[in-house]
DRENLOVEX-614285 format. One record per residue (C-alpha): x, y, z; chain; residue number from 0; residue in three letters. Coordinates in Angstrom, 1 decimal, always signed. Each point is the difference from the previous one (the first is absolute). Layout:
<sites>
<<X,Y,Z>,"A",NUM,"ALA">
...
</sites>
This chain:
<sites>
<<+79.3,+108.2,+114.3>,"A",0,"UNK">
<<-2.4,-3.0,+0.2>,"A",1,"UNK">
<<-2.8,-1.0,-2.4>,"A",2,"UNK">
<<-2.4,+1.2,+2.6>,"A",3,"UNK">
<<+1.7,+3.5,-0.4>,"A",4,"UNK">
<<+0.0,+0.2,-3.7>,"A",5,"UNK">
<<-3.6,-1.2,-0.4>,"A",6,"UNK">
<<-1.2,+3.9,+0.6>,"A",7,"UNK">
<<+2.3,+1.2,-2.1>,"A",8,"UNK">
<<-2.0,-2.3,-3.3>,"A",9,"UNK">
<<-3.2,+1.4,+0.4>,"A",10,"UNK">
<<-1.9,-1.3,-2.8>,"A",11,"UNK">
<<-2.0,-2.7,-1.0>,"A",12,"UNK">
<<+2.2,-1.3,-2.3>,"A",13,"UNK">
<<+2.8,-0.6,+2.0>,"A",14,"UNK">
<<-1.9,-2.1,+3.1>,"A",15,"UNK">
<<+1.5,-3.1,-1.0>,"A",16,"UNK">
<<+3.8,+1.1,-0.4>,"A",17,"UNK">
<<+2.4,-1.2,+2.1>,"A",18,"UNK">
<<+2.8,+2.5,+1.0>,"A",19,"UNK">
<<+3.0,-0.7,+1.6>,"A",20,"UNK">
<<+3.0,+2.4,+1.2>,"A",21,"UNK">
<<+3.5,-0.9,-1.4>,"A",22,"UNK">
<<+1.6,+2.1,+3.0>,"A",23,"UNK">
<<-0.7,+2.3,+2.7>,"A",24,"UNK">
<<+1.2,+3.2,-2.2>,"A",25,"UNK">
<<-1.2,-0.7,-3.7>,"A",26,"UNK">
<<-1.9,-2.9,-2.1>,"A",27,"UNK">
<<-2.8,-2.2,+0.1>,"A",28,"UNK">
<<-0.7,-2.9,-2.3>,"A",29,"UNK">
<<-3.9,-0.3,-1.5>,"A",30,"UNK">
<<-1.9,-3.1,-1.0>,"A",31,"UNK">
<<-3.9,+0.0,-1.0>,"A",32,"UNK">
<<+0.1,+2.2,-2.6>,"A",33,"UNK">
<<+0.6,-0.7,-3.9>,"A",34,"UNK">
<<+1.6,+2.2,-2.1>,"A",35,"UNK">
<<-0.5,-1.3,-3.1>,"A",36,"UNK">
<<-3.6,+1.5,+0.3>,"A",37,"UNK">
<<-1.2,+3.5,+0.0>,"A",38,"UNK">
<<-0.3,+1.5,+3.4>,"A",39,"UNK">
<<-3.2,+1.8,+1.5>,"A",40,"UNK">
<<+0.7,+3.3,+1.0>,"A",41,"UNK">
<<+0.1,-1.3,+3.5>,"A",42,"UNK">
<<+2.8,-2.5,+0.1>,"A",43,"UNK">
<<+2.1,+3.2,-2.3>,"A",44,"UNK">
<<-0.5,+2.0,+3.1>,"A",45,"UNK">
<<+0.8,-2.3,+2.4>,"A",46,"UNK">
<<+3.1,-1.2,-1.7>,"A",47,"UNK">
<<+1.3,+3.3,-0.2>,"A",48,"UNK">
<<-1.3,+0.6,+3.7>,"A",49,"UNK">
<<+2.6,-3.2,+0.8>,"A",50,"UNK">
<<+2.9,+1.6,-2.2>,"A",51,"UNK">
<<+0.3,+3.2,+2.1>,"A",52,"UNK">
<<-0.3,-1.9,+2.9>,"A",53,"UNK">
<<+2.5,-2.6,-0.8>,"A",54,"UNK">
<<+1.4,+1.4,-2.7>,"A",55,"UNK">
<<+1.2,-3.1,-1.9>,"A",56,"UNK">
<<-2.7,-3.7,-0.6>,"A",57,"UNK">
<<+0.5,-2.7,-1.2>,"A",58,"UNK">
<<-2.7,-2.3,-1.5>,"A",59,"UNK">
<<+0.6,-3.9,-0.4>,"A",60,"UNK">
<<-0.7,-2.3,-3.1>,"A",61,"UNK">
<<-1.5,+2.5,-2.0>,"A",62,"UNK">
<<+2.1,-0.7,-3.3>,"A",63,"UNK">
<<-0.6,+3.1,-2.0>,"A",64,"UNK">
<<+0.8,+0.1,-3.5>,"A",65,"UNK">
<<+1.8,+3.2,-1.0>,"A",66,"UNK">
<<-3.5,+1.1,-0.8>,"A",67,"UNK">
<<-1.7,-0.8,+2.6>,"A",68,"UNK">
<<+2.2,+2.0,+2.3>,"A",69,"UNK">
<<+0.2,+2.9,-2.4>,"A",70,"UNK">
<<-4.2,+0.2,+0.1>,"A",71,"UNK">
<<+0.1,-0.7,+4.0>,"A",72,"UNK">
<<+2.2,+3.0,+0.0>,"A",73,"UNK">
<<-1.7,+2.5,-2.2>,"A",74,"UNK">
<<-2.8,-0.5,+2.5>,"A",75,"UNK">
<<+2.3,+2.2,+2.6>,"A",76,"UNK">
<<+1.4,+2.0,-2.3>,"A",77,"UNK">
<<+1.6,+0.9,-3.6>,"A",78,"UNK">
<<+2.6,-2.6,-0.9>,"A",79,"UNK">
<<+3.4,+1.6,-1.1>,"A",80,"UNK">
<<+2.5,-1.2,-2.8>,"A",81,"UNK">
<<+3.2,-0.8,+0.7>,"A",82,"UNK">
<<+2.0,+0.1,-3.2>,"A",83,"UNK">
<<+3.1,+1.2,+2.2>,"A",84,"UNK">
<<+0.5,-3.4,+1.6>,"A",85,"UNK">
<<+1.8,-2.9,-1.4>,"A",86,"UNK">
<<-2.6,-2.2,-1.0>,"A",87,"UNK">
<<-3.9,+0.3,-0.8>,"A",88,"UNK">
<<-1.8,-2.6,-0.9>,"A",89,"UNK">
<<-1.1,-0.3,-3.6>,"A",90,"UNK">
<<-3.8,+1.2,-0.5>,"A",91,"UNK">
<<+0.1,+1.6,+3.2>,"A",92,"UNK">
<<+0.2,+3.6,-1.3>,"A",93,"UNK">
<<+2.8,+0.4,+1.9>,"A",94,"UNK">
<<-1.9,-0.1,+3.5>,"A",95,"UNK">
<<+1.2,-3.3,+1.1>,"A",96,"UNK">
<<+3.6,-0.4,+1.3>,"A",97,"UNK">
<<+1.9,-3.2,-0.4>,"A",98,"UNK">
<<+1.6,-0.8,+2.7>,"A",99,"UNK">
<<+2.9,-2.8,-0.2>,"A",100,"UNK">
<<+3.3,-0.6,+1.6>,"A",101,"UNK">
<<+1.8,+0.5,-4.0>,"A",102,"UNK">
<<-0.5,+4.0,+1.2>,"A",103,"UNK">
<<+1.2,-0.5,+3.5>,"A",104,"UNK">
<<-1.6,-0.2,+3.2>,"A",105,"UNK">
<<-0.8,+3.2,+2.1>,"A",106,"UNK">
<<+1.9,-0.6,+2.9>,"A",107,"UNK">
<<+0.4,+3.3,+1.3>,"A",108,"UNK">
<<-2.6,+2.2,+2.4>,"A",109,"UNK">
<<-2.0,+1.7,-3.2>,"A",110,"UNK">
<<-3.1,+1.7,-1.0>,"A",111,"UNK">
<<-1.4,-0.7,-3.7>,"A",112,"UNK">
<<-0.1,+2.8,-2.1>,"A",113,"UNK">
<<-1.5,+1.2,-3.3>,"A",114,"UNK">
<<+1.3,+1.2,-3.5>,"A",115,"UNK">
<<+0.3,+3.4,+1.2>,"A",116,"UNK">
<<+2.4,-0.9,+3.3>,"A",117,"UNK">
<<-3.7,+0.7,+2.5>,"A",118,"UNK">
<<-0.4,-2.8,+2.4>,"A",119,"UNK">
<<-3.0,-2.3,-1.3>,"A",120,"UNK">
<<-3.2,+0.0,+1.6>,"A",121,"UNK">
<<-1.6,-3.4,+0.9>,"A",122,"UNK">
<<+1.6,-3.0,-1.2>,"A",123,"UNK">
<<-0.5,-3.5,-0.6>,"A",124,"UNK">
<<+2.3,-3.4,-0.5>,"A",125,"UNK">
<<-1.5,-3.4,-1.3>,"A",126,"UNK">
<<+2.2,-2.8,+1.1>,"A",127,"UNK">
<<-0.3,-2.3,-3.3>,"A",128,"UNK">
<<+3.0,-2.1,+1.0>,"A",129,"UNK">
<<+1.9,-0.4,+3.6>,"A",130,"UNK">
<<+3.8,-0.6,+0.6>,"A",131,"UNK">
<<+0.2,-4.0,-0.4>,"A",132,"UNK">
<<+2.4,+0.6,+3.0>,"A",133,"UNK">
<<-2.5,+1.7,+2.4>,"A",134,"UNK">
<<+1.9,+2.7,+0.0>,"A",135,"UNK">
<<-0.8,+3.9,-1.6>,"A",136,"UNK">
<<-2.3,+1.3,+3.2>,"A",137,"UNK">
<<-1.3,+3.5,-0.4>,"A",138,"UNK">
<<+0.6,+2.3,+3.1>,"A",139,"UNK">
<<-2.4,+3.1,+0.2>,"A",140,"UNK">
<<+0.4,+3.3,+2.5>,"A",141,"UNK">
<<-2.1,+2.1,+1.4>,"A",142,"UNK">
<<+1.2,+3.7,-0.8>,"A",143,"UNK">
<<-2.8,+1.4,+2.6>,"A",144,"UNK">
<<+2.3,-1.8,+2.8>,"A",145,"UNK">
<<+3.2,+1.1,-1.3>,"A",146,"UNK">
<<-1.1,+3.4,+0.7>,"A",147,"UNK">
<<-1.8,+0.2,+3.6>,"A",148,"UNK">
<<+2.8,-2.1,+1.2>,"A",149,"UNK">
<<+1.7,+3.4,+0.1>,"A",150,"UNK">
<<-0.1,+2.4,+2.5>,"A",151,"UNK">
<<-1.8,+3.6,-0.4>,"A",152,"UNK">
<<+2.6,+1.7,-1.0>,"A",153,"UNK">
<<+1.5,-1.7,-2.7>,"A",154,"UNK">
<<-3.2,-0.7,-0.8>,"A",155,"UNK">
<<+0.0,+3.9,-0.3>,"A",156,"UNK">
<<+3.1,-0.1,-2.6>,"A",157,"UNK">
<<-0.9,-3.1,-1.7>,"A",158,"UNK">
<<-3.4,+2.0,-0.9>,"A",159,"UNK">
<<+2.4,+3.0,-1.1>,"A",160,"UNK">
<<+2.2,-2.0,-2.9>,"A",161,"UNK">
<<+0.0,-0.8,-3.6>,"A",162,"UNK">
<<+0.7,-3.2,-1.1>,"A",163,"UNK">
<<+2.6,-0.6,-2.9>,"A",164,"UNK">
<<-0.9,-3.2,-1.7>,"A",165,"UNK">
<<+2.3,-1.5,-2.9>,"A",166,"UNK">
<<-0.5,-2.6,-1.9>,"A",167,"UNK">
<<+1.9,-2.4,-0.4>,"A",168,"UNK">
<<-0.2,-3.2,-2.2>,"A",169,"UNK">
<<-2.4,+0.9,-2.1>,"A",170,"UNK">
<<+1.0,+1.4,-3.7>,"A",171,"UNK">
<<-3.3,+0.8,-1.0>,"A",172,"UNK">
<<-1.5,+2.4,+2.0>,"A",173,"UNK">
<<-0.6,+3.3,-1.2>,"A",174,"UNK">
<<+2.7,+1.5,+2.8>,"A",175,"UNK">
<<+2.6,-1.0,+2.5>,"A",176,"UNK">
<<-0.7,+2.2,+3.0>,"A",177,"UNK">
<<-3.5,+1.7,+1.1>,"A",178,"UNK">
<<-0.4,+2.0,+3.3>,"A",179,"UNK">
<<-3.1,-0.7,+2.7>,"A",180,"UNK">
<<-0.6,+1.3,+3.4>,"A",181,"UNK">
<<+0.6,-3.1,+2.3>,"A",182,"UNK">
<<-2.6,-0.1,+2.2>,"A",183,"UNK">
<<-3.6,+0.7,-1.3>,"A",184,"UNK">
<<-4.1,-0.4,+1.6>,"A",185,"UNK">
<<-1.3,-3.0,-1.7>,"A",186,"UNK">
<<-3.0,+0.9,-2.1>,"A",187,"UNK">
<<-1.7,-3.4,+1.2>,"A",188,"UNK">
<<+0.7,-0.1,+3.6>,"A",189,"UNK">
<<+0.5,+3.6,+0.6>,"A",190,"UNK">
<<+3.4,-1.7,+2.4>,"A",191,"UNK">
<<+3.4,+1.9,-0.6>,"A",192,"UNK">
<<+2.0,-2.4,-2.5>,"A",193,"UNK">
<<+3.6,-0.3,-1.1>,"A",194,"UNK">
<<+0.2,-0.1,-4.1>,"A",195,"UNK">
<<+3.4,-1.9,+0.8>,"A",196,"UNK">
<<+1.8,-2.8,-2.2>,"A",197,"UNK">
<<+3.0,-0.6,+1.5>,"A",198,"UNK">
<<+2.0,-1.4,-3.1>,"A",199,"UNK">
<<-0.8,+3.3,-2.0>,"A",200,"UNK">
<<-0.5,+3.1,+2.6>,"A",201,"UNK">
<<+3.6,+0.9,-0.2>,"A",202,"UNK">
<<+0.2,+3.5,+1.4>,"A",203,"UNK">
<<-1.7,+2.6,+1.4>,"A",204,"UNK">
<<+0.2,+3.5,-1.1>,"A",205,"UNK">
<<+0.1,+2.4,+3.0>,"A",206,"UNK">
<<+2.4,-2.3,+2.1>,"A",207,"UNK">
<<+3.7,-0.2,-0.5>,"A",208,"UNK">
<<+1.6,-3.4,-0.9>,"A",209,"UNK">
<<+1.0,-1.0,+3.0>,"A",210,"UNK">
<<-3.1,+1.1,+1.4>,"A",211,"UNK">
<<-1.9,-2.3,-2.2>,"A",212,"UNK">
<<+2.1,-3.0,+0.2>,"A",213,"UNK">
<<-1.6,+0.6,+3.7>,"A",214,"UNK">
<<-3.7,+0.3,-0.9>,"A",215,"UNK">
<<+0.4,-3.1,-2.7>,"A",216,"UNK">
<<+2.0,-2.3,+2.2>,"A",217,"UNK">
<<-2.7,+0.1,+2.9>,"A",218,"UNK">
<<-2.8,+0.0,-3.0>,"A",219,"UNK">
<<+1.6,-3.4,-1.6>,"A",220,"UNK">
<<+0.6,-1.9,+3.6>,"A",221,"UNK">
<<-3.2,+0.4,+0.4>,"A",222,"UNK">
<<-1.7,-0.7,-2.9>,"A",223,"UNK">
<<+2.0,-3.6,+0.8>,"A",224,"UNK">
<<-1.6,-0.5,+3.2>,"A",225,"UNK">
<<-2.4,-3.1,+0.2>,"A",226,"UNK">
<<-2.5,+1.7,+2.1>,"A",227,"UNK">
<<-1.3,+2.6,-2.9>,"A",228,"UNK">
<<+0.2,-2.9,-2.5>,"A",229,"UNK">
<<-1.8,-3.7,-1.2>,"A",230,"UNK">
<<+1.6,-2.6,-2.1>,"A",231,"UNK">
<<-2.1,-1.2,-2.1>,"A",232,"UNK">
<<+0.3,-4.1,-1.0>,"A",233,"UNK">
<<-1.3,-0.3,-4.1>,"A",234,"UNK">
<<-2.1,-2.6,-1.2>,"A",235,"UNK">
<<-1.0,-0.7,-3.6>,"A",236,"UNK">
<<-3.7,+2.4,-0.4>,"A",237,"UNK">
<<+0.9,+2.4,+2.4>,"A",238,"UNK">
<<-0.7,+4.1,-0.3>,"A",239,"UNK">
<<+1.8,+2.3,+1.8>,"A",240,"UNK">
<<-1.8,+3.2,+0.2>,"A",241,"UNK">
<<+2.1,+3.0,+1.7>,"A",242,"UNK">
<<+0.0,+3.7,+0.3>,"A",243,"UNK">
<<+3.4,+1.1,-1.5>,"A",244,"UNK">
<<-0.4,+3.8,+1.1>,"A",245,"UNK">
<<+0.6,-1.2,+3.8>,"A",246,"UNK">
<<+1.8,-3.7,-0.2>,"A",247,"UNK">
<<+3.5,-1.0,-1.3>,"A",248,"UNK">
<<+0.4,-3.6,-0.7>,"A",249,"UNK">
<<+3.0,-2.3,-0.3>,"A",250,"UNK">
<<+0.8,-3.3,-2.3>,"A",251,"UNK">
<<+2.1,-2.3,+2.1>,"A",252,"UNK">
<<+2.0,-1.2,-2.6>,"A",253,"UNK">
<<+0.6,-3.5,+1.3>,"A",254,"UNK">
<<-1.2,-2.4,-2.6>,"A",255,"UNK">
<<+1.3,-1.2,-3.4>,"A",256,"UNK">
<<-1.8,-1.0,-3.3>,"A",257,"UNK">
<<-3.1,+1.4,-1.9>,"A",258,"UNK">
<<-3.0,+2.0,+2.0>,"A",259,"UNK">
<<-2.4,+2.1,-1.4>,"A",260,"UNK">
<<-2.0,+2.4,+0.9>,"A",261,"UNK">
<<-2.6,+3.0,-1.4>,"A",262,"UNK">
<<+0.0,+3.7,+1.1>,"A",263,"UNK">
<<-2.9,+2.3,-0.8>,"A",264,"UNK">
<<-0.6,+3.6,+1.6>,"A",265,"UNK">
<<-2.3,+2.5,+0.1>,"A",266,"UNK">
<<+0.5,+4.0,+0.2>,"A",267,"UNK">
<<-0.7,+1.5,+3.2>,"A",268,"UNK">
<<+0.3,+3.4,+1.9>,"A",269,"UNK">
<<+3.3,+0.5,+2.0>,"A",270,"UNK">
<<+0.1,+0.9,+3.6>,"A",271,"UNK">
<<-0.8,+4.0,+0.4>,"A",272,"UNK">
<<+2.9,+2.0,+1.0>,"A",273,"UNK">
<<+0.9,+1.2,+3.5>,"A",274,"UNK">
<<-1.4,+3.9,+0.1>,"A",275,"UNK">
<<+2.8,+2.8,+1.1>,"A",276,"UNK">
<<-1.3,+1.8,+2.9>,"A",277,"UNK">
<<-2.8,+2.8,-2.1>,"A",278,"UNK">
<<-0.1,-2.2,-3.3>,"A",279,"UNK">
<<-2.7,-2.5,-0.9>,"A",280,"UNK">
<<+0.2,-3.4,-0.5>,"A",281,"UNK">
<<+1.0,-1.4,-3.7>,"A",282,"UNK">
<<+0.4,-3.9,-1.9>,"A",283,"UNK">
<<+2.9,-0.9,-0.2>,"A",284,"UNK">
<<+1.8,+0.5,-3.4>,"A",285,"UNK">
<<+3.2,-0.3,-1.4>,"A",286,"UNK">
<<+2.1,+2.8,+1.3>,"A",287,"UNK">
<<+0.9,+2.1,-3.1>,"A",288,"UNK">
<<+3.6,+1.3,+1.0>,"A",289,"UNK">
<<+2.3,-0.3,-3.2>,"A",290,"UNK">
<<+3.4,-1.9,+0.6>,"A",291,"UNK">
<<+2.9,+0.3,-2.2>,"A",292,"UNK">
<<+1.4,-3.3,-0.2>,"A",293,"UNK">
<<-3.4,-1.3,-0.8>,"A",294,"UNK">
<<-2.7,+0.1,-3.3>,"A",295,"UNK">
<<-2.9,-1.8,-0.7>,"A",296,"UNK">
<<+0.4,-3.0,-2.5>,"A",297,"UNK">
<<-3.1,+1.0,-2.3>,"A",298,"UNK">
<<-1.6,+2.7,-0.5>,"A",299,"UNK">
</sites>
């Protein structure tokens, strides 16, 4: 994807003098020209999120947000949510912006961000504030869309058929341990077929046997690995990442040593729409209410 292929894709007066280049063949692009820090016109709104469901994850250069900033550029794509689940909020923030520091350990596994209630976040941000003095602490990003047409019809067919199992793990404050999703899902945006897949929490899958699933996940996690669905991203001091969490898993390479620091704000947004059974009609994805008995919400 060139610059002279994502120019139609803008669209809008406002956004004739970014600059838009593609981190990889399968996902990314990084965006200059455009500030931030200042309202948007409806245009460059559109266009932005015209470039998130085509690339699914940006990243904008020296913009150096305060945690303000990037929680008003964000409430102009959508509602912000809290996140009084997580380890750290900053102070002031009304719990809608994450600290994120290597004191409460670095993400280093293939993951999904989720929110209070255990439901996979909708669009998220992170505002590198201070790099790895070592260089080190890259952020990999994957393209679930890829994950999925790499397989063939027919397990295309029974991937479309299964309910997730997510648990979750690591996190104490979270209002349960284990919710239930189908795995594959139409994405309201792009109207594509989707995997809702993080591979550190989906777990199981309720029709298939164990041994059945240790199939399915060990084929889903090799290739959620593979470079050519994915983009390492390089962080600067100033730099947003901007992703869609309903269709990308990212990774922390957790390669550095010393302080780094970074703020996460998200905003609420629809889940992929369920896979219809042959005669039913298509439905959002929610939470799959199927009571478990080693399992109770936290809070009421």
């Amino acid at each position: 994807m060139t610059q002279s292929t994502v120019r139609p894709i803008l669209e809008g007066k406002s956004s004739d003098a970014w600059k838009i280049e593609p981190s990889s063949g399968s996902i990314g692009a990084e965006v200059r020209g455009v500030d931030l820090r200042k309202a948007l016109e409806p245009d460059a709104v559109a266009a932005i999120r015209r470039l998130i469901r085509e690339r699914l994850v940006l990243f904008f250069p020296d913009q150096s947000l305060s945690p303000d900033e990037q929680r008003a550029f964000m409430r102009q794509l959508g509602t912000v949510q809290k996140h009084p689940e997580r380890p750290r909020v900053l102070e002031g923030s009304d719990e809608e912006v994450v600290v994120v520091i290597p004191v409460d350990g670095v993400s280093a596994v293939w993951h999904c961000d989720y929110d209070p209630d255990f439901v996979p976040c909708g669009i998220c941000t992170l505002n590198m504030v201070e790099c790895a003095a070592d260089g080190g602490g890259d952020t990999i990003f994957v393209n679930n869309y890829r994950i999925y047409e790499s397989f063939s019809p027919g397990m295309q067919q029974l991937l479309d058929g299964l309910t997730a199992i997510h648990r979750n793990t690591g996190n104490g404050g979270r209002v349960r341990d284990e919710a239930r999703f189908p795995l594959v899902g139409t994405h309201p945006d792009s109207g594509r077929k989707v995997l809702l897949y993080s591979a550190h929490h989906v777990q199981d899958f309720a029709e298939l046997l164990p041994e059945e699933t240790e199939l399915v996940l060990a084929r889903l996690r090799t290739l959620t690995q593979l470079p050519k669905f994915a983009c390492r991203h390089h962080w600067k001091p100033g730099t947003l990442a901007l992703w869609d969490n309903r269709c990308v898993q990212h990774y922390a390479v957790p390669d550095f040593s010393g302080s780094r620091r970074l703020y996460q704000v998200t905003i609420e947004a629809p889940l992929p729409v369920a896979i219809p059974k042959a005669g039913e009609r298509a439905q959002p994805i929610s939470p799959i209410e199927r009571p478990l008995p080693d399992v109770a919400p936290r809070r009421s």
